[in-house]
N, C-alpha and C positions, 0 to 999 in steps of 0.2 A: 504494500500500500504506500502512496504516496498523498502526503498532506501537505496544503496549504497548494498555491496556485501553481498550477501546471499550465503555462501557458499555449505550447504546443506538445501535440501531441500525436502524430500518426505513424501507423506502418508500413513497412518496405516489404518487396513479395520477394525481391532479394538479396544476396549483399552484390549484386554485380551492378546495379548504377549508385556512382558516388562515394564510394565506400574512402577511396585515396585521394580523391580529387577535392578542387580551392574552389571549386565553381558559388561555393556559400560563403564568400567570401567576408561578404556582408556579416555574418554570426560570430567572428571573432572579436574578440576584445581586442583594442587595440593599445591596452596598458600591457596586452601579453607578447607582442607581436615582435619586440624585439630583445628577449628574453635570451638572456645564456644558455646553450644546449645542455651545460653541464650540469647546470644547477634545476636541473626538474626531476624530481624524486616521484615515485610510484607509490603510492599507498592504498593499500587493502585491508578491507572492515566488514567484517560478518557482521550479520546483524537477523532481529527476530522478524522486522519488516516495514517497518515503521519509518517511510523517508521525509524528513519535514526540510519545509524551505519555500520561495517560491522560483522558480528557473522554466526554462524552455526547455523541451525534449524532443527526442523521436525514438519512436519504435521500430525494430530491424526485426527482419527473420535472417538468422545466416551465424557464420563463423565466430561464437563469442572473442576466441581469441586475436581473429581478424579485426574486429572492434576495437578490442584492445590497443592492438597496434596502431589501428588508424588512428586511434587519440594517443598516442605518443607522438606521433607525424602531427602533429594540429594541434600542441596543446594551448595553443592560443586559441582553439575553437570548442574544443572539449573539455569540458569539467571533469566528468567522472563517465565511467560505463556499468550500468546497475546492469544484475540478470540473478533470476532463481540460480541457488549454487548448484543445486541437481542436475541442471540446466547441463554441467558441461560433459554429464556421462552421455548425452544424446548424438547419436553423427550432427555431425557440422551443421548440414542443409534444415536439421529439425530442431536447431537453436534460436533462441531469441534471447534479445539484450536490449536496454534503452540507451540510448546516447542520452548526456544533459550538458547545454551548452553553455558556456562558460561568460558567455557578456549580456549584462543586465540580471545577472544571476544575484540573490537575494540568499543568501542559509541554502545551504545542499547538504543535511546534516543525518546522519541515521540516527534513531532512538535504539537503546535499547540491544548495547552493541555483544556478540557472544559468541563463543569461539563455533559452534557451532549453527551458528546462524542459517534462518531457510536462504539470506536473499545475502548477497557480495556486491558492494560498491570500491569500483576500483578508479580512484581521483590521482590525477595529476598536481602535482606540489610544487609551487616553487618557492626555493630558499634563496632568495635578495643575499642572506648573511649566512656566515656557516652557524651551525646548529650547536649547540653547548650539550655537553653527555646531560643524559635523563632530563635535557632540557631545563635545566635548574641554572642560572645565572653565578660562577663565582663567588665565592662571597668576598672577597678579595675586588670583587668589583661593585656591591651591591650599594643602595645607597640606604640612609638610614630611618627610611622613613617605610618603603613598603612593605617590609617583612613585619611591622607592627602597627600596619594599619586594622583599625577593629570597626564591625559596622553592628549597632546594639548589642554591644557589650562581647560581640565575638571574630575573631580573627578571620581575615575573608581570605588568609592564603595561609597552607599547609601543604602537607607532602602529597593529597588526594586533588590540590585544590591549588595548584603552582600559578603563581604571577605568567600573564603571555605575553612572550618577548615577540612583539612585533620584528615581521621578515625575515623570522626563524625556524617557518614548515610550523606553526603553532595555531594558524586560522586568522591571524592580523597581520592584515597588509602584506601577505606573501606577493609582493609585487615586483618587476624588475625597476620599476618604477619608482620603488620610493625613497621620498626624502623627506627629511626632516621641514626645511621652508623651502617653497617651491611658488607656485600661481595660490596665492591664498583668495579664494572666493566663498562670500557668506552660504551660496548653495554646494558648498563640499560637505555640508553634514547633511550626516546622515543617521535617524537616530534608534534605525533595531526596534527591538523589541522591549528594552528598557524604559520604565518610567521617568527618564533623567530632561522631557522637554526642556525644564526650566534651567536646566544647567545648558545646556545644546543652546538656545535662544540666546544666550547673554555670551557664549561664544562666537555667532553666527553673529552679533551686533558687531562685538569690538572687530571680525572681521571687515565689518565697512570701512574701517579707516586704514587708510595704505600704511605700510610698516610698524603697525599694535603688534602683530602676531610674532615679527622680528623685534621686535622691541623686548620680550619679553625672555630671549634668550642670548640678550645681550652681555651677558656674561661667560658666556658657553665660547670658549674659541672654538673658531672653526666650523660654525654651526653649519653655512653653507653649501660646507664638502661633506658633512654627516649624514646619513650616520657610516662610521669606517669600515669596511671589513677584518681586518685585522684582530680586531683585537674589540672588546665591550665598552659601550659608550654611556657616559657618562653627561647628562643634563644639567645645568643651573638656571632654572625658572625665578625670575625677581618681578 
């Protein structure tokens, strides 16, 4: 099952028109388009069935694995390739899979993830920055304020519940795209599914004034060139 808005949705009678081909040119992202080959990582997620988000898709009858590949070749067009896991004891010709495409895409998120899962979402990643083991920040790098941040009276990060280091294959801003100050415009938020309007508005204002947003990390050298690869970076917000 798939919840929240699917915007498209139909099937192919086989994988022989389109399967390799740019003729959709138009369905990619174009924040993905000029992405490092190296830096696109493959990930796969069993899950009980459950895919919430809202994105574009199409339905295939054909080669799960073929799919596969075709969005490794396109991951600027392809998010993920959903299919029943059973799906792949079938010959080829009596498979099916969904494509989900990756621009204007909204949460592509499975519920209810489990090692044996009926349904496999296999998404394309890309890591901006190299990734930190178990994905936990140095502490040698950390700064002193998120690891004790508390919200009614309880800690919002732990070892089940790790801070997301944005452009790290962690689900924020895996972009090749990103940076730190860049074209700052009041309609870049975007505000989820969180009830934080009030906070997002008063961000989206001081937005209206040219150089507030660099203003504000005017102590940060180098903020420009940031954020580094090398090595973890380090903020000062005044």
């Amino acid at each position: 099952m798939m919840f929240g808005r699917n915007k498209l949705s139909r099937r192919s009678a086989s994988m022989k028109k389109g399967l390799t081909s740019s003729e959709h040119d138009e369905d990619e992202d174009p924040d993905y388009r000029n992405g490092e080959p190296h830096k696109w990582e493959t990930k796969t997620v069993r899950y009980k069935g459950m895919l919430v988000g809202d994105f574009k898709s199409e339905d295939v009858v054909g080669s799960i694995s073929e799919g596969i590949e075709t969005m490794k070749k396109q991951p600027a067009k392809y998010l993920a390739v959903k299919y029943a896991t059973q799906d792949l004891d079938l010959p080829e010709t009596e498979q099916a899979f969904t494509f989900i495409f990756r621009k204007d895409v909204f949460q592509c998120a499975p519920m209810d993830p489990e090692p044996d899962g009926a349904f496999t979402l296999v998404s394309m990643v890309y890591e901006r920055l190299p990734k930190f083991k178990d994905d936990v920040l140095p502490k040698s790098n950390r700064d002193k304020h998120t690891d004790s941040m508390v919200w009614k009276g309880k800690k919002l990060h732990s070892a089940n519940n790790k801070p997301l280091l944005p452009g790290r294959g962690m689900g924020i801003v895996d972009k090749p795209c990103l940076t730190v100050i860049g074209d700052v415009d009041p309609t870049d938020i975007k505000q989820g599914l969180i009830g934080d309007c009030w906070m997002l508005s008063g961000i989206s204002t001081l937005a209206e004034y040219d150089g507030s947003i660099h203003r504000l990390f005017r102590k940060t050298k180098n903020i420009d060139q940031m954020p580094f690869d090398k090595k973890a970076n380090l903020y000062t917000i005044t």
